[in-house]
C-alpha positions, 0 to 999 in steps of 0.5 A: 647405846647407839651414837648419831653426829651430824656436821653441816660444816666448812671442812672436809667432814669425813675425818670429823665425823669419825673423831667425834664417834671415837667420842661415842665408843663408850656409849657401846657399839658393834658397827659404825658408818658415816655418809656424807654430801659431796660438793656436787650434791652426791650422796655416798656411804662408808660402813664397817663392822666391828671398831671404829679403826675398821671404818677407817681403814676404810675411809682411807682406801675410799675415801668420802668428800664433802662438807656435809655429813652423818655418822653412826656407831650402832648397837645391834638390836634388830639384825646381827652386827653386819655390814648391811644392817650398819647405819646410815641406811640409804634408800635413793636419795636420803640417807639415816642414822638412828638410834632407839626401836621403831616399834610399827617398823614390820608393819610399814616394811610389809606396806612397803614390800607391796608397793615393790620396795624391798628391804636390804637389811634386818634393821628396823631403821631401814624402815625409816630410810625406806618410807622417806625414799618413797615420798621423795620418789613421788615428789615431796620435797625432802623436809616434807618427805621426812615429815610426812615419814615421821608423822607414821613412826612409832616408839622411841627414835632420834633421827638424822636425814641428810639428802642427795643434791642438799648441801646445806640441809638436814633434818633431825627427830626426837622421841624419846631418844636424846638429841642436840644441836650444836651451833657453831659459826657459819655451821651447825652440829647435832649429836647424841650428847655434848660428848660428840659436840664439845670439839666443835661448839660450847652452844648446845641446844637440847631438842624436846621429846617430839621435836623436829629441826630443820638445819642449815649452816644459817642455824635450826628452825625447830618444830614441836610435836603439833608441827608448830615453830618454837624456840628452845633454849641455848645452853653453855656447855663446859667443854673442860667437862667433856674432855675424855683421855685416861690419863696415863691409866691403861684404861678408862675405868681404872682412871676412874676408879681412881678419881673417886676420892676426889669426886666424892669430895666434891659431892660433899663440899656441895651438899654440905656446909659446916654441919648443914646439909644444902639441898635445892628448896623442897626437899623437905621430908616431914610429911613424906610417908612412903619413897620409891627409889627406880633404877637400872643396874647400878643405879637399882642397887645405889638405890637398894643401898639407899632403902636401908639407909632410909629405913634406918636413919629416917624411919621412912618405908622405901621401896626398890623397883627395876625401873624396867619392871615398876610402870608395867605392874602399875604399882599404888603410890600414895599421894604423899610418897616421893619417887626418886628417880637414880640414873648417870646418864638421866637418858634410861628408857626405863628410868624415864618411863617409870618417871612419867607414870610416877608424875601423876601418882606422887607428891614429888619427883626427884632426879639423881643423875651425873648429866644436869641436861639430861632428859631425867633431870628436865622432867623430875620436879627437883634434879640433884647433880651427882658430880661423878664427871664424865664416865667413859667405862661402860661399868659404872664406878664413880657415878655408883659411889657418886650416886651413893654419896648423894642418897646417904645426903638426902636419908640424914635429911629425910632423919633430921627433918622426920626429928629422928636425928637431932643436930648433934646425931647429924654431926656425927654422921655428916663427920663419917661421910667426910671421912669417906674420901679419905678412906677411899685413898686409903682403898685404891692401896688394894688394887695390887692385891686384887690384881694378885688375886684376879689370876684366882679368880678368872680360872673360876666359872662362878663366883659367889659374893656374900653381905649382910644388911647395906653390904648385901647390895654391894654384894650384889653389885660386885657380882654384876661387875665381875659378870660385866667385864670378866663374863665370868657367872657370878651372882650376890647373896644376902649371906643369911640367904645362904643356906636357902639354896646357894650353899647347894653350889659351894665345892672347892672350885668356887670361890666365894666373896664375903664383905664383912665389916667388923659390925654389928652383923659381923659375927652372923656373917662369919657364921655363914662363912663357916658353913661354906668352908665347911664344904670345902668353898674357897673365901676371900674375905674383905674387912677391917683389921679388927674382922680380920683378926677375929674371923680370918682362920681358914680362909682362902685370902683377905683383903685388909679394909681400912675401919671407919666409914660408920654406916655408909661403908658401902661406898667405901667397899665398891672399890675392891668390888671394882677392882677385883672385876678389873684385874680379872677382866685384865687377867681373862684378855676382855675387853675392860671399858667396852664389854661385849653386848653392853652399852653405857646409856640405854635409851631404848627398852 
């Protein structure tokens, strides 16, 4: 959600500024700007709805000079994607970018507006721009014109201000929303992440919630939250890492489809040495007696797949929570519980929150996520890398299975450390989950059926996606997928849920998506599918060969799963989730890698 960089550099900054946003698209976004400071001291700004080619365009027409410049791709969440509510907002002599909610914002407009200073947008940043303008205006200069501006905001921010008649200044804000500095030679950066920065410098420091920084080409000076001078660490970033091309894909999220064969095999070589699991000191199961697994969208249902794998393996209770809905119920955590905290980009408002208020209420915290730096993996007592790589797609699809991977790591644990496994059990089952790599190669051979199968599919105004016991998430997620990118309704069901209600949906015109391996619960499954073709519902059914050989009389089309797998099948059934949501987002014309409204990284509630 929402991109900031900052550049105090020695070239010409405009054209940088708008390379290192094209590195933020797939935060998601809907207008873009940069504004710069010309060698003169003049302040000026470009902005432009719709693609970061618009800006361009317009940068070519009228162009911006200067060494020293801010930049901005915004999601809109205070005012409609228009030309005047995209950043940067200007007001005299400042200019902002900001990412996140001031939450006081109609409170400091309205003082505003009686003081005579009237707002030209609907955006909440405006606020921002307004409040340090007036300060300038009476004589502060303009670090403390900022200061004394952040010091009335409240909710969840990252800022940057550049100055008119400062070449060589800027002042940056965290509170809440992620914020780095980059430090290169004779010139400094700042971004939202390493992404934007990783052209530029290797040098990366990560500013602390509440933190402010003055820069300037010499390097930062940076505050904390009391307005106390401190030091932060300088981290090393692998700029091979953060490289982002398809690689011959036509879309991101095919590459990365593709590419989850060789990430999980990295998470397993990881985490697993022989048939030992390796896992950071103190993540010791034996005296947990509850867990809460917390996340958003994907990563929520990671963890609903992880709840039966706990439940089962372990014997351990876990319960799922929307990260959005767990700190505003208050749930009682005993003092004994774990809360494991699911998020790729380790930045979810939500996530973070329920974090916080979980610290206070349990014996540990833990932290799966796919950016080791992020704000989630600072704040958890132990942070486990999920070692998706880079996800440019806004649907999630590796950091998923990734996520997947790491929890059916740590339920073998939790079984073997509770005595529920002994060392024989847990060879057996590590055997399955290196199995799964190969399974998946052998998965992405679907992606021509599906492909077939999304000109079905994208005639459909709802879709119905049906799984038993560990399936039913994925169920769940094949949905939210296909709504994702085709927008296309869908919703997921447990199939025994079926005939409480969904089955009053099913005619001819909806297809309905069953995921059944040949199991222990196959035979329950088919059941319910009978009774949706009895009433005419069109099946695709996805199983191994031995289901399809038995249940596939009558069905609309399959699609053949390669067997194996054991319990952790639910990674391996993701993929035709996710291709069939990409071919027919393909097939409908959306857009795949950026869908409409959606954002990658949501750090705002």
């Amino acid at each position: 959600m929402c991109g900031i960089i900052g550049i105090l550099g020695n070239h010409e900054v405009s054209p940088q500024l708008v390379d290192a946003l094209r590195r933020l698209e797939y935060r998601g976004y809907d207008s873009a700007g940069v504004a710069t400071v010309d060698d003169r001291g003049r302040l000026d700004r470009r902005r432009a709805v719709g693609k970061l080619v618009n800006l361009s365009d317009r940068l070519v027409h009228e162009p911006l000079r200067g060494h020293a410049g801010i930049g901005h791709t915004r999601w809109a969440t205070h005012g409609a994607a228009t030309e005047a509510n995209a950043h940067p907002h200007r007001h005299g002599r400042v200019a902002v970018v900001h990412n996140g909610i001031i939450e006081n914002f109609r409170e400091l407009r309205d003082e505003l507006i009686a003081a005579g200073i009237r707002p030209q947008s609907q955006t909440d940043t405006e606020t921002v721009a307004l409040l340090t303008g007036q300060h300038m205006d009476a004589g502060l200069p303009p670090v403390e014109a900022a200061r004394t501006a952040l010091a009335r905001l409240q909710g969840a921010f990252a800022l940057a201000f550049l100055f008119e008649g400062e070449t060589d200044l800027m002042v940056v804000a965290r509170k809440g929303s992620p914020l780095a500095i980059g430090h290169g030679d004779g010139e400094m950066f700042v971004g939202s992440d390493a992404v934007a920065l990783a052209p530029f410098t290797d040098r990366i420091t990560y500013l602390e919630d509440g933190d402010h920084a003055v820069l300037t080409r010499a390097g930062a000076l940076i505050y904390d939250r009391d307005g106390h001078q401190v030091g932060r660490p300088q981290n090393r970033i692998d700029v091979g890492a953060t490289a982002i091309d398809k690689g011959g894909y036509r879309h991101f999220m095919a590459k990365e489809i593709a590419e989850q064969p060789v990430v999980i095999g990295d998470v397993l070589n990881h985490y697993i040495k022989g048939d030992r699991i390796v896992l950071p000191e103190g993540l010791d199961f034996t005296s947990v007696d509850r867990i809460s697994l917390v996340g958003c969208g994907t990563a929520h249902l990671a963890g609903h797949v992880a709840k039966y794998w706990f439940e089962q393996l372990a014997g351990l209770p876990c319960d799922i929570d929307v990260a959005s809905e767990f700190r505003y119920r208050e749930p009682p955590l005993s003092p004994e519980s774990w809360f494991i905290a699911i998020s790729q980009s380790g930045e979810t408002a939500d996530t973070l929150a329920a974090l916080d208020y979980a610290r206070a209420h349990v014996a540990r915290t833990v932290g799966l996520v796919n950016v080791g730096t992020s704000a989630i993996a600072r704040d958890a007592d132990i942070a486990l890398p999920t070692l998706a790589g880079i996800e440019v797609s806004v649907a999630s699809s590796k950091a998923f299975t990734c996520q997947l991977t790491v929890l059916a790591i740590l339920a073998l644990k939790a079984a073997h450390d509770r005595g529920r496994l002994d060392d024989a059990a847990l060879a057996g089952h590590l055997a399955d989950l290196r199995s799964i790599p190969g399974l998946l190669q052998q998965a992405l051979n679907l992606s021509e059926d599906c492909r077939a199968l999304s000109e079905w599919l994208s005639q459909a105004q709802d879709v119905l996606y049906l799984g038993r016991g560990a399936l039913f998430p994925v169920a769940l997620e094949g949905a939210l997928k296909l709504k994702e990118l085709s927008y296309i309704h869908a919703e997921g069901y447990a199939s025994g849920e079926l005939k409480h209600g969904p089955i009053a949906l099913i005619d001819r015109d909806v297809p309905v998506i069953v995921l059944a391996p040949h199991d222990g619960l196959f035979d329950k499954t088919i059941s319910n599918m009978q009774e949706v073709m009895a009433r005419h519902g069109q099946i695709l059914l996805l199983s191994d060969p031995e289901g399809i050989a038995s249940g596939s009389d009558g069905v609309h089309a399959t699609l053949r799963m390669p067997a194996g797998g054991g319990l952790f099948q639910p990674i391996l059934y993701a993929i035709p989730m996710q291709y069939l949501a990409y071919h027919t987002a393909v097939a409908k014309g959306t857009d795949v890698d950026q869908p409409r409204n959606l954002a990658k990284s949501v750090t705002v509630e």
